[in-house]
C-alpha positions in Angstrom: -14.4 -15.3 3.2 -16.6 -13.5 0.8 -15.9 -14.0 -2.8 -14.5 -11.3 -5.3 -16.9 -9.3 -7.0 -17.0 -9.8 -10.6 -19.5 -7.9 -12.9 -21.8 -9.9 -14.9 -25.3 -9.9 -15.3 -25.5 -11.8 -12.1 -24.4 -8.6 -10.6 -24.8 -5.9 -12.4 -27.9 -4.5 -9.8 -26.1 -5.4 -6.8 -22.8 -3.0 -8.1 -25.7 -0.5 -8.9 -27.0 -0.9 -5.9 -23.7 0.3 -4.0 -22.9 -3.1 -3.2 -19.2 -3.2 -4.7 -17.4 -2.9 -1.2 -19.7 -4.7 1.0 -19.1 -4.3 4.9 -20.0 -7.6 7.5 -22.0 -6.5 10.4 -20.9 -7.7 13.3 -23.2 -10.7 13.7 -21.9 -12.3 10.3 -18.1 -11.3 10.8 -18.6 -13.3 13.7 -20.5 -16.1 11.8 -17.1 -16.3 9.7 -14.8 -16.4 12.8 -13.9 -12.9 12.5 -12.0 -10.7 15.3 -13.5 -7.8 14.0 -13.9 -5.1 16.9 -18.0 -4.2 17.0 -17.7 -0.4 17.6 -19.4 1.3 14.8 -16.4 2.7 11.7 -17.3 6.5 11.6 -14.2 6.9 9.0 -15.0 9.1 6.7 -14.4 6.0 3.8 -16.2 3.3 6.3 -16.3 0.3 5.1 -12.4 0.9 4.5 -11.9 -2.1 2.2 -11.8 -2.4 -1.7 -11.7 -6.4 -3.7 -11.1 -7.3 -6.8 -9.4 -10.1 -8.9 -6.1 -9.9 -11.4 -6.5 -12.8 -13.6 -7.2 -15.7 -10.3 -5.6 -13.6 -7.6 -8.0 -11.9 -5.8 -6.8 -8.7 -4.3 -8.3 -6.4 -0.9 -7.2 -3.3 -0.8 -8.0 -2.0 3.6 -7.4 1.3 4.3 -5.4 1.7 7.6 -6.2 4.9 7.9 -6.0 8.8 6.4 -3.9 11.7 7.8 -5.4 15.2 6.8 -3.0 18.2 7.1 -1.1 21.3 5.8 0.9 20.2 2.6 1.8 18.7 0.1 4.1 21.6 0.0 7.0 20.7 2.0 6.8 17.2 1.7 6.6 16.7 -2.1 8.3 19.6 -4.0 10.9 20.7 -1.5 13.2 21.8 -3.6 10.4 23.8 -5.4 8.7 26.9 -3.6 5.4 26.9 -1.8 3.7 29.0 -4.7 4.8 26.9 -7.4 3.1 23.2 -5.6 -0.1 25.5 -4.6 -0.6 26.3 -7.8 0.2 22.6 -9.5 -2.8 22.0 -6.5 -5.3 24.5 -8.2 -4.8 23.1 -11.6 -5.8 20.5 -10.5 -8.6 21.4 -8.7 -7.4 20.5 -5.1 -6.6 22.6 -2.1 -3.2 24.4 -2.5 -2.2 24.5 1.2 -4.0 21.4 2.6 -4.1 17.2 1.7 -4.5 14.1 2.9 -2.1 11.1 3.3 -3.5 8.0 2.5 -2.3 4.5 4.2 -3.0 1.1 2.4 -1.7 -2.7 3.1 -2.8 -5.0 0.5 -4.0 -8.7 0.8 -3.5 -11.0 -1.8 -5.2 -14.9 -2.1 -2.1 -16.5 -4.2 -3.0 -20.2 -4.3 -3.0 -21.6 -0.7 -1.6 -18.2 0.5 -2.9 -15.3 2.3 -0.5 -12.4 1.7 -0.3 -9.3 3.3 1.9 -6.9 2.1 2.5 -4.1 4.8 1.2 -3.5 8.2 0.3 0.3 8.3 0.4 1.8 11.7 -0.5 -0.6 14.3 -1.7 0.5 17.7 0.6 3.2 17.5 -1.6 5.4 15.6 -4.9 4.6 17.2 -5.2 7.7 18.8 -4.9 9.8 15.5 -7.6 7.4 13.6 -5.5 5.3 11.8 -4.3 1.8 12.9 -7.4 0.3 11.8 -6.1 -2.6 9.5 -7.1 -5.8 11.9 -10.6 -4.3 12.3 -11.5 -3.8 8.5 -9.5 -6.9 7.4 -11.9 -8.5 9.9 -14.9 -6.7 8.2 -13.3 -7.9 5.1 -13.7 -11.3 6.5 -10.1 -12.1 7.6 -8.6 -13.1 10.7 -4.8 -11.7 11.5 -4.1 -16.1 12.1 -5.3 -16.4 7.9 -2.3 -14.6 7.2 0.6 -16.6 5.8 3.0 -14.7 4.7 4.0 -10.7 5.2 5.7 -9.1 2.5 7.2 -6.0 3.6 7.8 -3.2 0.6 10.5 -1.5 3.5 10.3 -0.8 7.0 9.0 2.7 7.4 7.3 3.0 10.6 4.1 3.4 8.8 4.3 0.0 7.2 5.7 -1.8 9.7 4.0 -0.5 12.9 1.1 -3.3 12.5 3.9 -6.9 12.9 3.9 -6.2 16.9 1.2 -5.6 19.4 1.9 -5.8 23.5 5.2 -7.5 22.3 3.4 -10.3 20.3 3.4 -10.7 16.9 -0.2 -9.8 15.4 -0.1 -12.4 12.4 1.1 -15.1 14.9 0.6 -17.6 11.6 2.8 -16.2 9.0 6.3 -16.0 7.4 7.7 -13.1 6.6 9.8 -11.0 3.6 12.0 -8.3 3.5 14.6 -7.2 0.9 17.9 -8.1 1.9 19.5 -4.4 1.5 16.8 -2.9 3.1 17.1 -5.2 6.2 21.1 -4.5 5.8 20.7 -0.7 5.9 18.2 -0.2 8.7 20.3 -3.0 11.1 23.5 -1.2 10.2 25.4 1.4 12.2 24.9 4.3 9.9 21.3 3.9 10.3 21.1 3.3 14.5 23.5 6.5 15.0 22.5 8.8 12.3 19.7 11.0 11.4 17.2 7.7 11.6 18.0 6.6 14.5 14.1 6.2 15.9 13.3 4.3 12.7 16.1 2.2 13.1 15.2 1.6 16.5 11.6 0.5 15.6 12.7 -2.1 13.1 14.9 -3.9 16.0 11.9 -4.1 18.2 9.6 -5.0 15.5 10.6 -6.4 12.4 14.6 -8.4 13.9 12.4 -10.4 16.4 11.0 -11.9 13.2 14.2 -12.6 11.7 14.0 -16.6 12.2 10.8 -17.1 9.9 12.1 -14.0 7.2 12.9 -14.6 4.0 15.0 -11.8 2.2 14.4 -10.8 -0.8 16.2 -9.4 -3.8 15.5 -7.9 -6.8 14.2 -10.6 -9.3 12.7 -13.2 -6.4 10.2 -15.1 -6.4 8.2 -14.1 -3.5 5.4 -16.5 -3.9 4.2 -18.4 -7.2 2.7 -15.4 -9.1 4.4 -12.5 -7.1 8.4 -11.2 -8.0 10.0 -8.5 -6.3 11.4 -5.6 -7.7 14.2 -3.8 -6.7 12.5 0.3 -6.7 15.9 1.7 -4.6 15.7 5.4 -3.5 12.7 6.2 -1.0 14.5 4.0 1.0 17.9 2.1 0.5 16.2 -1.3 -0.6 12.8 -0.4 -1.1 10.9 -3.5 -3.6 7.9 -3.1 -5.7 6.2 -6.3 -6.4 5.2 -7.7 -9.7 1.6 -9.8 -9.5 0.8 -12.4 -12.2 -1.8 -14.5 -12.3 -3.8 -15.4 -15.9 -1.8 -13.4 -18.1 -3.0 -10.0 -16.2 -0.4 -7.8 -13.9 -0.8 -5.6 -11.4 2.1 -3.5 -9.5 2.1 -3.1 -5.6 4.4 0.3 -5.7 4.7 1.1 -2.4 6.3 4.4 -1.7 7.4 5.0 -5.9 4.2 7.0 -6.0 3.0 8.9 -3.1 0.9 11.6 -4.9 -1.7 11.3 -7.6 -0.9 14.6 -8.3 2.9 15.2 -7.9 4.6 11.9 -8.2 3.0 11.5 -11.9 3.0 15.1 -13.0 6.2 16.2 -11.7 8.6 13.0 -11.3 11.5 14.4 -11.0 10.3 17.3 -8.3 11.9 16.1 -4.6 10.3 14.3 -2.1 11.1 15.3 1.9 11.6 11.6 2.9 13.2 10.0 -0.2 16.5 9.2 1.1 17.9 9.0 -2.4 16.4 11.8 -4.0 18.1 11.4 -7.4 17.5 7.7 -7.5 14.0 8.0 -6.6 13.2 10.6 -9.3 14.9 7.8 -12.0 12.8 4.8 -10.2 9.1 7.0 -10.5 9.9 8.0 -14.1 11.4 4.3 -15.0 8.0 2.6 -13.4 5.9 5.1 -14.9 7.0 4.8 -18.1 6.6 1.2 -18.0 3.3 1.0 -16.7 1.8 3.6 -19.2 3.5 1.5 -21.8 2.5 -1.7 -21.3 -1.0 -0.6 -19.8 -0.4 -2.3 -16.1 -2.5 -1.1 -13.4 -0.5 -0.3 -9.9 -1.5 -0.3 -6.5 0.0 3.1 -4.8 0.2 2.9 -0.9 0.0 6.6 -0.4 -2.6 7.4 -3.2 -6.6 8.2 -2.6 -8.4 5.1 -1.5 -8.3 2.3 -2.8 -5.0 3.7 -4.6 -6.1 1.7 -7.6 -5.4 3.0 -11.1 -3.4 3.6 -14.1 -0.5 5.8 -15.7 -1.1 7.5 -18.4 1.7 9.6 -20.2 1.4 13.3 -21.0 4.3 15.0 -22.5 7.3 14.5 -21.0 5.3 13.4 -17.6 2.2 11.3 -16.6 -0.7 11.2 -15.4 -2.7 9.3 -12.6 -6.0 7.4 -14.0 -7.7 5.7 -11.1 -9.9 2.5 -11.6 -13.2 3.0 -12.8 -14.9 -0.5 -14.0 -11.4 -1.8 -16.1 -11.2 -5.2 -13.7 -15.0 -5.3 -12.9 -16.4 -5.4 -16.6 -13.9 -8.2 -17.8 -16.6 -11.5 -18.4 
């Protein structure tokens, strides 16, 4: 596995060079064991993979894929109208009718453990250009077997669309993690019956075959040494952020909290279409963002622009949406 890139003198003309990300060609991915597919990545962000290191954790960010299309007007500000979101868009200097959907699992090197929070899409969205998260983490020099443990943030189909493949697990090595009240609500009969009913449906095939080696998780638990959930209720029922710690630096893994740079940090409190809890979710976005601007903690956001790696800075009565320059790379 390649080490994380730290930047020192060592470095300093390799980063300058372009040679942050990195990308294994085939013949050394297979060198390393990878099962890396060898069709050429076309995606517009090829290489697809981001590392870096909080404190001795070492953190990959792969991008499982992007989803262009008309928005974000319904989806964020839905209880706002179309002219108002279009022209948040244009102040800040993005489309006001069009943007894309970012999707991002995270590995984490925790000690002896590979963790890989989320799935993305799985084979499922192949056919749309997303699904890709085997192939990168394989360009990234992981196997799905390296995995240890999956930590799921909650079981939207888009994060829990990659556990299953032709009926087989994909991370055939791993433990899993689930919050207990998310588990609850989407194996309950409200969910099966009601309005998300093909959700529902998707966690029974994917996520309850795994129930024999799942931990669930609540809000304060230790998932691993140096990773704590936390409870982040209102996207979904029991939705968990996670807390990383490793050498007195933190990161956040947000998940859903934050699913526009733009929107979920300048307007909080505007609705989201798929928060299920739309109150609560306003109070979790403004509760997390205040305490990351605060206490100066960088977050991970699953839904933000790759590698969805930044910082929250306040402005007024809302925030604002720094992304990661060279904070983490010029420490040493």
């Amino acid at each position: 596995m390649p080490d994380a890139f730290e930047l020192n003198r060592r470095n300093a003309m390799l980063l300058a060079a372009g040679g942050v990300a990195g990308t294994l060609s085939p013949r050394s991915a297979a060198a390393q064991g990878s099962t890396m597919e060898t069709t050429s990545d076309t995606h517009p962000l090829a290489p697809g993979w981001r590392r870096f290191k909080v404190g001795d954790a070492e953190v990959t960010v792969i991008l499982d894929g992007i989803r262009p299309g008309e928005g974000p007007f319904p989806t964020f500000g839905e209880d706002q109208s179309q002219e108002a979101v279009g022209a948040l868009m244009e102040a800040n200097l993005l489309p006001p009718a069009r943007f894309a959907n970012f999707f991002h699992p995270v590995l984490l090197r925790l000690g002896d453990e590979l963790v890989l929070v989320d799935t993305g899409m799985g084979a499922g969205g192949r056919a749309n250009g997303m699904g890709l998260l085997t192939q990168r983490m394989g360009q990234a020099g992981f196997k799905p077997g390296d995995v240890t443990l999956v930590v799921l943030t909650h079981l939207h189909g888009d994060h829990i669309g990659g556990l299953m493949e032709n009926g087989a697990p994909v991370f055939a090595n791993a433990r899993y993690a689930v919050g207990r009240t998310e588990m609850d609500f989407w194996t309950s009969d409200e969910a099966k019956n009601g309005p998300r009913a093909e959700n529902a449906k998707a966690v029974e095939t994917t996520v309850v075959p795994l129930e024999d080696k799942t931990t669930f998780l609540g809000d304060g638990d230790q998932v691993v040494p140096g990773m704590t959930a936390r409870a982040a209720f209102g996207h979904t029922p029991g939705m968990l952020a996670f807390e990383v710690s490793s050498a007195g630096e933190r990161l956040f893994l947000m998940a859903d909290t934050f699913s526009h740079f733009v929107v979920s940090f300048q307007r909080p409190d505007w609705q989201v279409r798929f928060d299920q809890d739309k109150t609560a979710a306003a109070q979790v976005r403004r509760q997390f963002a205040a305490m990351l601007a605060e206490e100066k903690v960088p977050l991970l956001g699953y839904h933000l622009p790759f590698p969805g790696f930044g910082y929250v800075q306040k402005d007024g009565d809302a925030f604002r949406f720094v992304p990661e320059t060279y904070q983490t790379l010029a420490d040493g």
